[in-house]
MARDO-990625 format. One record per residue: x, y, z of N, C-alpha, C, O in turn. Coordinates in steps of 0.2 Angstrom, whole numbers, plus 5000, padded with zeros to 4 digits. Each point is the difference from the previous one (the first is absolute). Layout:
// MARDO-990625
XYZXYZXYZXYZ ...
// end
This chain:
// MARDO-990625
470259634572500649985002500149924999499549975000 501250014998499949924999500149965005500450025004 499349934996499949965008500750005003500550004996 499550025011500549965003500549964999500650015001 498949944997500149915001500750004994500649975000 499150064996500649994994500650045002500549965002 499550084999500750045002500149995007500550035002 499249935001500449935005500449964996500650005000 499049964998500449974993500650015000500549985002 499550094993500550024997500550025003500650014996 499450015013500550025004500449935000500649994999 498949985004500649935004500049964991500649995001 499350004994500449984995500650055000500649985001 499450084997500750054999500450035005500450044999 499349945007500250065005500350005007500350055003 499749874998500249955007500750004999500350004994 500049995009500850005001500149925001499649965003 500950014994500449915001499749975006499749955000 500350105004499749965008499349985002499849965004 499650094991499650004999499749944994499549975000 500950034996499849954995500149935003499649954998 500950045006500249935003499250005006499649964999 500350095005499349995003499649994996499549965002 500450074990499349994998500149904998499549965001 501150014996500149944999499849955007499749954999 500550075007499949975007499450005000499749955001 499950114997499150015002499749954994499449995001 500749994994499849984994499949905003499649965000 501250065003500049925000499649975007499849945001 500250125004499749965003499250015002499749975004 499950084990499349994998499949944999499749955003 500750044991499949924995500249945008499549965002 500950045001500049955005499450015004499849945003 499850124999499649995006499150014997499549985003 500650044992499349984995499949974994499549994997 501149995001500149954995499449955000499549994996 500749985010499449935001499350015001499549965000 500550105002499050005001499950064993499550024999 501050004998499550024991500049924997499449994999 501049975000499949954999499449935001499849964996 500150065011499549955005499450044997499649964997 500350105003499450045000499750034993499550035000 500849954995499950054993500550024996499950024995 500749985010500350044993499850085001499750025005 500650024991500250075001499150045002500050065002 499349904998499550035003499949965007499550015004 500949954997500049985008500150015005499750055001 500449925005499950035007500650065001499950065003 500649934993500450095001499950034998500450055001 499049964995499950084996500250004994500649994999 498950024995500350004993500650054998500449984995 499750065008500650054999500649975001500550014997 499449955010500949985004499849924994500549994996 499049975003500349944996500350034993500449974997 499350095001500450024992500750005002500449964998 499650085007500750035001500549955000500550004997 499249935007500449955002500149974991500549994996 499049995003500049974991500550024998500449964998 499750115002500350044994500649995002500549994996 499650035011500949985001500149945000500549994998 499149945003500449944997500250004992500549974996 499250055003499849984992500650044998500349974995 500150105009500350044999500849975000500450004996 499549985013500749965001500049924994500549975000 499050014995499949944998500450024992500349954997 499750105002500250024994500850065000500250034995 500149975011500550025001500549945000499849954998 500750065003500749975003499749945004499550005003 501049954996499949965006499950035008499649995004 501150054995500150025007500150084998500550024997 498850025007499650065000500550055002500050054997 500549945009500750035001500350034996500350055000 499849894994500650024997499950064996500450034997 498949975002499550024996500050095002499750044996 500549975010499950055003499850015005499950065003 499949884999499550005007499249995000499850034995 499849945010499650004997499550075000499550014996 500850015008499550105000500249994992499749984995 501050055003499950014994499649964995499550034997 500549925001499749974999499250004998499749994995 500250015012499250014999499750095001499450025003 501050014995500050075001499450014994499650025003 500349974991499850024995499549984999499750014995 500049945012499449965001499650055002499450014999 501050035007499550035005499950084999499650035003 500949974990499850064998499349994993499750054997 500449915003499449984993500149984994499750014995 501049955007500349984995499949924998500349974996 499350025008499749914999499450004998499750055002 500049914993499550014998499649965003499450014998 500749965004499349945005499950075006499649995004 500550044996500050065006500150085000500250045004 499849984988500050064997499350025004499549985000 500750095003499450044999499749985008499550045003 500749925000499849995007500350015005500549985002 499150075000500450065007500850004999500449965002 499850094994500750004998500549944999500649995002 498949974992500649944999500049955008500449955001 499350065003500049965006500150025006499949975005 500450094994500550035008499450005006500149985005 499550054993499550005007499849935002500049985006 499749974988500049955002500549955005499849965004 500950064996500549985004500050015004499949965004 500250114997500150045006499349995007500149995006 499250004990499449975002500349925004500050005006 500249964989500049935004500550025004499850005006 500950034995500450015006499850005004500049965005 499650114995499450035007499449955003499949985005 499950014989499549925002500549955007500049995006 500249994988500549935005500350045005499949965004 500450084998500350035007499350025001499649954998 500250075003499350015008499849965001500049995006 499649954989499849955001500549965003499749965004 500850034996500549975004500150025008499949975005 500350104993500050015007499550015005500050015006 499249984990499450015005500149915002499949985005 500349994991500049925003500549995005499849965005 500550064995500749995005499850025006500249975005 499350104995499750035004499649965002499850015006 499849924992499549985004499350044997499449985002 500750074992499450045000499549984993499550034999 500849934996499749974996500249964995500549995003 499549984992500049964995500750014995499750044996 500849955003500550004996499850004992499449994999 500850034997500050034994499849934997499649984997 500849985005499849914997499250005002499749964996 500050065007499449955003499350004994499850054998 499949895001499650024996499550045000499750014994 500150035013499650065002500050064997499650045000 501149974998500150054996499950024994500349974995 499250085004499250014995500550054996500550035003 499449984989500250074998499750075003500350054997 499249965007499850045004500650025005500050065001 500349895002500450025007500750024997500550025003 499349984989500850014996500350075000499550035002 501150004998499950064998499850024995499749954999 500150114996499749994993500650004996499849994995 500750025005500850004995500049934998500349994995 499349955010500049944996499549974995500149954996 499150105005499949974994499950064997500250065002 499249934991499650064996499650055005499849975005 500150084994499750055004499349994996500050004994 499149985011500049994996499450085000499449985001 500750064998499850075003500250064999500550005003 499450084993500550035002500150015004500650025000 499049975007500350005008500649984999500550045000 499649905000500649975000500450004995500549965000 499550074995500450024994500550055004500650004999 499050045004500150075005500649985003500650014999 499149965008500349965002500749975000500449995005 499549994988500849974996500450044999500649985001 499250084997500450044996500350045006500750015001 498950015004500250035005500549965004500550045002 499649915001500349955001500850014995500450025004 499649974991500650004996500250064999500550004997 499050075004500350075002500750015008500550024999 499249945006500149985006500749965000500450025003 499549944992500649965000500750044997500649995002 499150064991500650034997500250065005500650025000 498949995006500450085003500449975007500450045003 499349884999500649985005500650004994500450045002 499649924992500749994999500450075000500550005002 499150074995500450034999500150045008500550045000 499149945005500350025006500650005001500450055001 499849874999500449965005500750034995500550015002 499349994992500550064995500250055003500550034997 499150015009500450065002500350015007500250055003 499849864998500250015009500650025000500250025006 500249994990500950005001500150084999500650025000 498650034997500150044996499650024995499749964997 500250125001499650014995500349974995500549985000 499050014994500149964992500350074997499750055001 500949944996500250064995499449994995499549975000 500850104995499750014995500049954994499649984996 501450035005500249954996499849904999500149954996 499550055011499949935002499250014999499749945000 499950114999499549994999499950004992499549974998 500750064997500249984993500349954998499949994994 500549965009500049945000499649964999499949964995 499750045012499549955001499450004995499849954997 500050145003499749994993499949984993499549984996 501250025003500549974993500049955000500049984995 499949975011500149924998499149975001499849955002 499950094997499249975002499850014994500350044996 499249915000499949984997499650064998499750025005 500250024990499350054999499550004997499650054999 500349875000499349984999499749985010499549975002 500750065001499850015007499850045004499849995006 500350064990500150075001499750054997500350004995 499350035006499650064995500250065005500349995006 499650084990500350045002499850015009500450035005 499049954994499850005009500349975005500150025006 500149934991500249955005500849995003500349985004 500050084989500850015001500150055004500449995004 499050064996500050065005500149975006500350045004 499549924997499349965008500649985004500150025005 500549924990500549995001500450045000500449995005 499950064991500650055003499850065005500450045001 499049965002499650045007500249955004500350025006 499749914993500049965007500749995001500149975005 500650034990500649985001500150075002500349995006 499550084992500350055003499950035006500450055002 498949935001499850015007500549975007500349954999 499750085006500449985006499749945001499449984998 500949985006499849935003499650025005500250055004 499349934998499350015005499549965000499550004997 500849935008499949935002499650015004499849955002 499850095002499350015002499450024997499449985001 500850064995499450014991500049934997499549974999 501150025001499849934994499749945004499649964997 500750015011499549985002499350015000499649954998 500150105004499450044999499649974994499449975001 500950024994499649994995499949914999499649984997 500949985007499849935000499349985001499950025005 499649944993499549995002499849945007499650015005 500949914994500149975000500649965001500550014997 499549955009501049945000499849964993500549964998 499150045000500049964993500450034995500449974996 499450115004500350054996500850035000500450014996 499650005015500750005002500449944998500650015001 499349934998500649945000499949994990500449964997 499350065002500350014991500450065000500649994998 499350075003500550065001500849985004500650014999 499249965006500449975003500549964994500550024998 499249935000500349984996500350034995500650005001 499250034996500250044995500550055001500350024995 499750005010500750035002500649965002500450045002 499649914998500449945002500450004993500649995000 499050024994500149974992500650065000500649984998 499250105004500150054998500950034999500250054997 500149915008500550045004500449935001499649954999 501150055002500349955002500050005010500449965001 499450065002500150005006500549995004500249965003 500250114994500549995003500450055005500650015002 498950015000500250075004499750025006499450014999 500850005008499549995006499550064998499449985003 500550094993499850024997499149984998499450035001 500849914994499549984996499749935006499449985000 501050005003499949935007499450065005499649975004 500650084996499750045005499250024997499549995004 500450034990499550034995499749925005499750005005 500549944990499349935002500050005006499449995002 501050025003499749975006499550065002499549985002 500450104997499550044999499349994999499550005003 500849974990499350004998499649925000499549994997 500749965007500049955002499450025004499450004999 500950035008499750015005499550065000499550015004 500650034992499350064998499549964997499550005004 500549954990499549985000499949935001499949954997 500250055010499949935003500349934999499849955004 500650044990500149954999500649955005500550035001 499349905001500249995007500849974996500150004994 500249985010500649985003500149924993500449984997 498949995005500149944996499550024993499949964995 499950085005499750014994500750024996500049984994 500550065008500450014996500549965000500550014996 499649945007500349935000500049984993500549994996 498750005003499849974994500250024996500349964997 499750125001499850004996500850034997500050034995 500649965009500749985000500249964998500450004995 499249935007500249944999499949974993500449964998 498950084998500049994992500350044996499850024995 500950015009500150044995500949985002500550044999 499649905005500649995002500350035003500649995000 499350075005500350035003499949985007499549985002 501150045002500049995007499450035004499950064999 499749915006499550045003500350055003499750055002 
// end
């Protein structure tokens, strides 16, 4: 079966809707604001953030560097850097889906550590205590199949929240499930892997199974994310799904603040 990681990719490059793309541009810009300075201070893309989140960042500057003045007119910056995260940059081809996990990693990174600080209970994502061991692994190379495993499962994780929060309003038609398959790239895709995904678009919604399998709040606040990318949230419907699965797997009140706040939306 082909990694996850790429047909994460390849979802949130083809798959996300206008609202999603304007969040994946919010999350872009404000990694580059909150880790900018310590890949910078520390190394560069093998630095204190993890060589996966500095490629990622490299690549989207380098990306916005060689667009438009102004990245909006352009499309926006999700659009934009859409073809980055799918594997379409080459300073970052080939790395955990063009970057998505990498992303999704610093979001969750920076909201827990944020919120464990606010708590009183440890060190802010800025601090220089922060070892690439305390990292998630979405931010650097795995360097193990452990963690190869790990990765892959994780960005497994992350494709079955998006496709959850896709069914809060409702099952996926048939017709809406050959769409999605239509717009995926099918260098992402082997026959195993299409199956895997039209099983999980045609399955009922069962938000205590799919918690079940979270391992991790490291794990649940990238899934979290990632269904944030997935859906325009605009339905008390799909507002109901997050506040569920918020609270089944534990993620607190200001952890989801954070991880709101880098993607521009109201806590």
């Amino acid at each position: 079966m082909a990694g996850f990681s790429d047909l994460l990719g390849s979802m949130i490059e083809n798959n996300i809707p206008q609202a999603g793309q304007d969040r994946l541009g919010n999350i872009l810009q404000d990694l580059q604001a909150s880790f900018g300075n310590a890949q910078g201070a520390q190394g560069g893309a093998q630095g204190g953030v993890g060589d996966l989140l500095g490629k990622l960042l490299a690549g989207a500057q380098s990306t916005l560097s060689q667009a438009s003045q102004n990245p909006v007119q352009a499309g926006g910056l999700g659009a934009v850097l859409g073809s980055l995260l799918g594997g379409g940059g080459d300073s970052i081809k080939g790395a955990v889906g063009g970057g998505a996990l990498a992303m999704l990693a610093g979001v969750a990174f920076k909201a827990l550590a944020n919120a464990s600080a606010s708590a009183g209970q440890g060190a802010s994502f800025t601090s220089p205590a922060a070892s690439m061991g305390a990292m998630p692994l979405g931010l650097h190379e795995p360097a193990s199949p452990t963690e190869q495993q790990a990765m892959n499962d994780t960005a497994r994780l992350v494709i079955k929240g998006m496709v959850s929060i896709s069914k809060a309003d409702g099952e996926v038609s048939h017709d809406e499930i050959q769409r999605i398959l239509g717009k995926l790239q099918t260098g992402a895709m082997d026959t195993e892997t299409q199956e895997w995904l039209m099983s999980e678009l045609a399955q009922p919604l069962n938000l205590d199974a799919f918690v079940a399998e979270i391992p991790n709040q490291e794990v649940a606040a990238q899934v979290y994310a990632g269904s944030l990318l997935a859906v325009k949230i605009d339905t008390e419907a799909e507002r109901d799904y997050l506040r569920q699965f918020a609270e089944k797997t534990g993620l607190s009140p200001a952890v989801i603040s954070q991880i709101h706040h880098s993607m521009g939306l109201a806590a």
